[in-house]
N, CA, C and O atoms as a GROMACS GRO file, in nm:
protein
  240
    1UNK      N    1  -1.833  -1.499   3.853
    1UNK     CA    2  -1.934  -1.448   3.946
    1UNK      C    3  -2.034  -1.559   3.979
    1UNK      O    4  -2.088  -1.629   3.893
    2UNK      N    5  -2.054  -1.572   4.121
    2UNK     CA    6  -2.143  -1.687   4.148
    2UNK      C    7  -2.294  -1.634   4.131
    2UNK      O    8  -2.344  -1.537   4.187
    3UNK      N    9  -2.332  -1.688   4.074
    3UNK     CA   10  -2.552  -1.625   4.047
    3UNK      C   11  -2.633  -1.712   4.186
    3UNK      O   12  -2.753  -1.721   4.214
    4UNK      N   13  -2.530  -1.760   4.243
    4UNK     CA   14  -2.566  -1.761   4.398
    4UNK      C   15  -2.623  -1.657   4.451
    4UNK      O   16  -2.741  -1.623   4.464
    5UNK      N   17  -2.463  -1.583   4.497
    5UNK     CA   18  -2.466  -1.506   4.555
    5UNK      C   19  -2.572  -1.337   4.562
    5UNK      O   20  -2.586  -1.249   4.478
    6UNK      N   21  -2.642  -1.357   4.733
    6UNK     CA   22  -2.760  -1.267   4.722
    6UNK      C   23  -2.749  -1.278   4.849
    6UNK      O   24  -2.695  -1.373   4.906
    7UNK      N   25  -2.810  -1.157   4.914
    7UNK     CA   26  -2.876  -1.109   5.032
    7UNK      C   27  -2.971  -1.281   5.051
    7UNK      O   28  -2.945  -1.377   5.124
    8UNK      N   29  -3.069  -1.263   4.965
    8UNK     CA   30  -3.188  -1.369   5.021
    8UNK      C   31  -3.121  -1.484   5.019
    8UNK      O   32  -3.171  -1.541   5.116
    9UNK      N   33  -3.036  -1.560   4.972
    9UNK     CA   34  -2.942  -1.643   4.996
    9UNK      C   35  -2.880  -1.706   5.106
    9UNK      O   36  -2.875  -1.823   5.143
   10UNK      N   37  -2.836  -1.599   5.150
   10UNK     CA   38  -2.719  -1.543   5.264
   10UNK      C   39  -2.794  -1.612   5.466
   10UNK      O   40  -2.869  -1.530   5.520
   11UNK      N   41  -2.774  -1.703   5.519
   11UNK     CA   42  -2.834  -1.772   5.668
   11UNK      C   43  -2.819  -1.597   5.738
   11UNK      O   44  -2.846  -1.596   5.857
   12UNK      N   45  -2.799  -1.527   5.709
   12UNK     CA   46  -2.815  -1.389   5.799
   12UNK      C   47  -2.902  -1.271   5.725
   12UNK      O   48  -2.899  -1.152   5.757
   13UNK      N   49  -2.999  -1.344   5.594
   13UNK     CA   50  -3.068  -1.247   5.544
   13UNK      C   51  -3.254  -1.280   5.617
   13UNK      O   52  -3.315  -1.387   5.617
   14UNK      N   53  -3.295  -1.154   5.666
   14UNK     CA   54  -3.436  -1.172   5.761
   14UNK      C   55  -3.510  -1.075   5.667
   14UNK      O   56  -3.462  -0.979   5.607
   15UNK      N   57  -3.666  -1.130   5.667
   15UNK     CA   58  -3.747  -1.068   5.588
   15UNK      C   59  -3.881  -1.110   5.684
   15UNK      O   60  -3.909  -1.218   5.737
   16UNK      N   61  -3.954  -0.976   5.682
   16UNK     CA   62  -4.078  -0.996   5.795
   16UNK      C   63  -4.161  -0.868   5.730
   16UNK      O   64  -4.118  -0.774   5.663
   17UNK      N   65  -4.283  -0.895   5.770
   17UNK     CA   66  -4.393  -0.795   5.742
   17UNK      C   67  -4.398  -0.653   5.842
   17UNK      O   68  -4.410  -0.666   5.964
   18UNK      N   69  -4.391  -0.567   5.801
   18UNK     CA   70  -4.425  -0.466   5.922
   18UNK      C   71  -4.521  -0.317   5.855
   18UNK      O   72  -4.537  -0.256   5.749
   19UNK      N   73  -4.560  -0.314   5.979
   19UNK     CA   74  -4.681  -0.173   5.968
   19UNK      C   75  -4.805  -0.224   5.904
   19UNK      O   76  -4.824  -0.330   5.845
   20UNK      N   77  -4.889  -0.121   5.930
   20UNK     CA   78  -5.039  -0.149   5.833
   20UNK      C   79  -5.079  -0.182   5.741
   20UNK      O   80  -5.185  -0.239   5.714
   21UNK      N   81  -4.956  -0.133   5.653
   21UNK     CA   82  -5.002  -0.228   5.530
   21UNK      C   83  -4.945  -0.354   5.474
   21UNK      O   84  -4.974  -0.403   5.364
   22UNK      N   85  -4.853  -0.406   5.571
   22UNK     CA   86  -4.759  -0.551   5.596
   22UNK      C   87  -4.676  -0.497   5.484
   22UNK      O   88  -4.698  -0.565   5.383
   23UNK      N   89  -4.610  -0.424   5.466
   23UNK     CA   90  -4.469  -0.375   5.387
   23UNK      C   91  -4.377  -0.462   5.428
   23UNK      O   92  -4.362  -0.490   5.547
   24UNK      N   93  -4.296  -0.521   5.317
   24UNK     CA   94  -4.152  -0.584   5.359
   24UNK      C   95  -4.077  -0.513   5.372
   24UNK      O   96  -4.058  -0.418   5.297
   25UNK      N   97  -3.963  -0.561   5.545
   25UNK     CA   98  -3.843  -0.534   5.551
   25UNK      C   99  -3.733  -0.612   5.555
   25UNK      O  100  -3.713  -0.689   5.649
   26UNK      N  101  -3.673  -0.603   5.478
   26UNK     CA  102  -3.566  -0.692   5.502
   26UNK      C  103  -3.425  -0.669   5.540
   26UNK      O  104  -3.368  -0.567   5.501
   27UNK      N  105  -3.357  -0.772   5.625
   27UNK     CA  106  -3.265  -0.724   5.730
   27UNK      C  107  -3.152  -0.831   5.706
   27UNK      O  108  -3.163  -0.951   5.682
   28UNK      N  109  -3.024  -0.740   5.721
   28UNK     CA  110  -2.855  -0.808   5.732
   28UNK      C  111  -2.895  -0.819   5.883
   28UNK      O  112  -2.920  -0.714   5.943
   29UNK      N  113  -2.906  -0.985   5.974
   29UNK     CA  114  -2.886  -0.989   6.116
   29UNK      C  115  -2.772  -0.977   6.156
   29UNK      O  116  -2.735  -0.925   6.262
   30UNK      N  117  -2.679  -1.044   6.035
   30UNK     CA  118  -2.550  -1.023   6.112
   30UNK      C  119  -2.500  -0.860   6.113
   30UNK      O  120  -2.460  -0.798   6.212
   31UNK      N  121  -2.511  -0.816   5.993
   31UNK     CA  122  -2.453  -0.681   5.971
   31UNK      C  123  -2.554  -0.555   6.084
   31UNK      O  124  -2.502  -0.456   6.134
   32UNK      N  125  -2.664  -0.583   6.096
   32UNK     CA  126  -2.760  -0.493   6.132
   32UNK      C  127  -2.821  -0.366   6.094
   32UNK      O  128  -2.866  -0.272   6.160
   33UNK      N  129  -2.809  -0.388   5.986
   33UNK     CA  130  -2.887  -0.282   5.871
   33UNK      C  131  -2.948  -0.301   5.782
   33UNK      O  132  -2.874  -0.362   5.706
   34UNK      N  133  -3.113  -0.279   5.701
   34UNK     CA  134  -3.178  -0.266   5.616
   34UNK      C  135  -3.067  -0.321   5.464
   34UNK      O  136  -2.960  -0.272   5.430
   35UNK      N  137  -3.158  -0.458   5.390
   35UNK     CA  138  -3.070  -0.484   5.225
   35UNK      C  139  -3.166  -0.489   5.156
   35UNK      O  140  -3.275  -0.451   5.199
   36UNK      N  141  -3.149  -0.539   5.028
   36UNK     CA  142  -3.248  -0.592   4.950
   36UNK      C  143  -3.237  -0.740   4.923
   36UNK      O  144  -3.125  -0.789   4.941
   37UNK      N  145  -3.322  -0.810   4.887
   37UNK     CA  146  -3.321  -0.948   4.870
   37UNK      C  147  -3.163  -0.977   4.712
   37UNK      O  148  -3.086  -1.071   4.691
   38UNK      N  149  -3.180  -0.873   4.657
   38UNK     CA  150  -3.066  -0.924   4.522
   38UNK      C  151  -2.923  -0.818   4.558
   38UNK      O  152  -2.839  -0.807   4.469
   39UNK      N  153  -2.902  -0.748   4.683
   39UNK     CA  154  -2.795  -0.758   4.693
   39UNK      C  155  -2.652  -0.837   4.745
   39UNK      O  156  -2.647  -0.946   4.801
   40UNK      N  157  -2.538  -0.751   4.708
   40UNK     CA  158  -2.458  -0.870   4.723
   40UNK      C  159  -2.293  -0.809   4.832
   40UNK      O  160  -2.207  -0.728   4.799
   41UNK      N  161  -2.303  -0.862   4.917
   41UNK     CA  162  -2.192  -0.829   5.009
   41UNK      C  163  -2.068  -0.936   4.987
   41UNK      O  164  -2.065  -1.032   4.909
   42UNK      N  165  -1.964  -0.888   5.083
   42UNK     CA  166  -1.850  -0.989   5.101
   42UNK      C  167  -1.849  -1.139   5.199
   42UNK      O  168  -1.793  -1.248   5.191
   43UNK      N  169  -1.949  -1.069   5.299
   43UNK     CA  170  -1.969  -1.147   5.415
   43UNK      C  171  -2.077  -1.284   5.374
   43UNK      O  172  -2.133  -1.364   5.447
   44UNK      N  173  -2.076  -1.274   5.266
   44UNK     CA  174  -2.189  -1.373   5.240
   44UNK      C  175  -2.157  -1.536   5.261
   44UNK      O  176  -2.060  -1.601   5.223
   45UNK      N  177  -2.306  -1.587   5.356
   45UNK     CA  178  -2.272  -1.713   5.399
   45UNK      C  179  -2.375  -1.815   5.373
   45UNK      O  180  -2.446  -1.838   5.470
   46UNK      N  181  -2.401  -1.882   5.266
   46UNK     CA  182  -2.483  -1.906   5.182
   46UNK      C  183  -2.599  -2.045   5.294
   46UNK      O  184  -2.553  -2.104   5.392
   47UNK      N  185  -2.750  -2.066   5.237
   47UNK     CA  186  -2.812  -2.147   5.317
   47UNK      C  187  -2.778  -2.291   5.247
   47UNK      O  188  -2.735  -2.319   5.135
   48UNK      N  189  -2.823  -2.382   5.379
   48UNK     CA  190  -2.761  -2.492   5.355
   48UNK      C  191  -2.862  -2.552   5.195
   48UNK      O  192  -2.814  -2.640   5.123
   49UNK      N  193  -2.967  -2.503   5.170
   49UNK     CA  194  -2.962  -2.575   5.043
   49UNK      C  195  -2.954  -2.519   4.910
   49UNK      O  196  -3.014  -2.556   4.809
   50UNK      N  197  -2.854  -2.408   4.925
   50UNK     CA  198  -2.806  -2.339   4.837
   50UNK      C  199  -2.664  -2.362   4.798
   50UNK      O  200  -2.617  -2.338   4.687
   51UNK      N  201  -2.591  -2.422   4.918
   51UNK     CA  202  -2.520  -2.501   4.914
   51UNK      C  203  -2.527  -2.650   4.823
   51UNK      O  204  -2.438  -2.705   4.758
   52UNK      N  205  -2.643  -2.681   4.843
   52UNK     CA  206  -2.652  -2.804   4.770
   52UNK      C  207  -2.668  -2.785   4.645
   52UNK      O  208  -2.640  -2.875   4.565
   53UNK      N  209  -2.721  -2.651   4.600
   53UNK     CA  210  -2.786  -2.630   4.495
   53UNK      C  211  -2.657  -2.608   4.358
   53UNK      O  212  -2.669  -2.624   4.236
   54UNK      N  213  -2.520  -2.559   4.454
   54UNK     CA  214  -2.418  -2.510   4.391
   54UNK      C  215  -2.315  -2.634   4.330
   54UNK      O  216  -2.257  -2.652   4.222
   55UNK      N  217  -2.326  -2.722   4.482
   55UNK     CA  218  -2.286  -2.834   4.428
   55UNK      C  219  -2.288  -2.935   4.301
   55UNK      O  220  -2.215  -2.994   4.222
   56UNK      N  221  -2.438  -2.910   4.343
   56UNK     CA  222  -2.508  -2.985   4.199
   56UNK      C  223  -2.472  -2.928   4.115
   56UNK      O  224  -2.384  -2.993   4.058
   57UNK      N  225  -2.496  -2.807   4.057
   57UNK     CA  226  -2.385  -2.754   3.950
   57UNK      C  227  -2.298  -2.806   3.869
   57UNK      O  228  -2.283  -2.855   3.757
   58UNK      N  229  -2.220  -2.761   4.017
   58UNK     CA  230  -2.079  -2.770   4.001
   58UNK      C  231  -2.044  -2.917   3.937
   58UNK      O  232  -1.933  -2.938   3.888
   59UNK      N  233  -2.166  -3.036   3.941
   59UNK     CA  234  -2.109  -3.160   3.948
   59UNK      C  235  -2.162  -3.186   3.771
   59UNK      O  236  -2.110  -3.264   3.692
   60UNK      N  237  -2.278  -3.095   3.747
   60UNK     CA  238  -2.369  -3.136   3.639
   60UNK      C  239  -2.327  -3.046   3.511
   60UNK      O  240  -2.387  -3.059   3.404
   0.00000   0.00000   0.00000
């Protein structure tokens, strides 16, 4: 299991303030529906320095 892998991770995970009391929402753009930052789909397409981050890892 990669401890990558996450919604907040993911170049299609969006997180923005909304309503009066600036509540987070956070959004699958690609999928187009409401996630959470620690879930985990199939479609996942990781950011570029999470990418790097795995690498390094992988190397260390």
């Amino acid at each position: 299991m990669n401890p990558f892998h996450a919604c907040a991770t993911c170049i299609h995970f969006h997180a923005e303030r909304t309503g009066k009391e600036k509540n987070m929402k956070y959004r699958c753009i690609r999928l187009g529906y409401e996630t959470r930052p620690n879930y985990q789909f199939n479609c996942w397409t990781p950011k570029e320095h999470v990418k790097k981050l795995m690498e390094k890892r992988k190397k260390g």
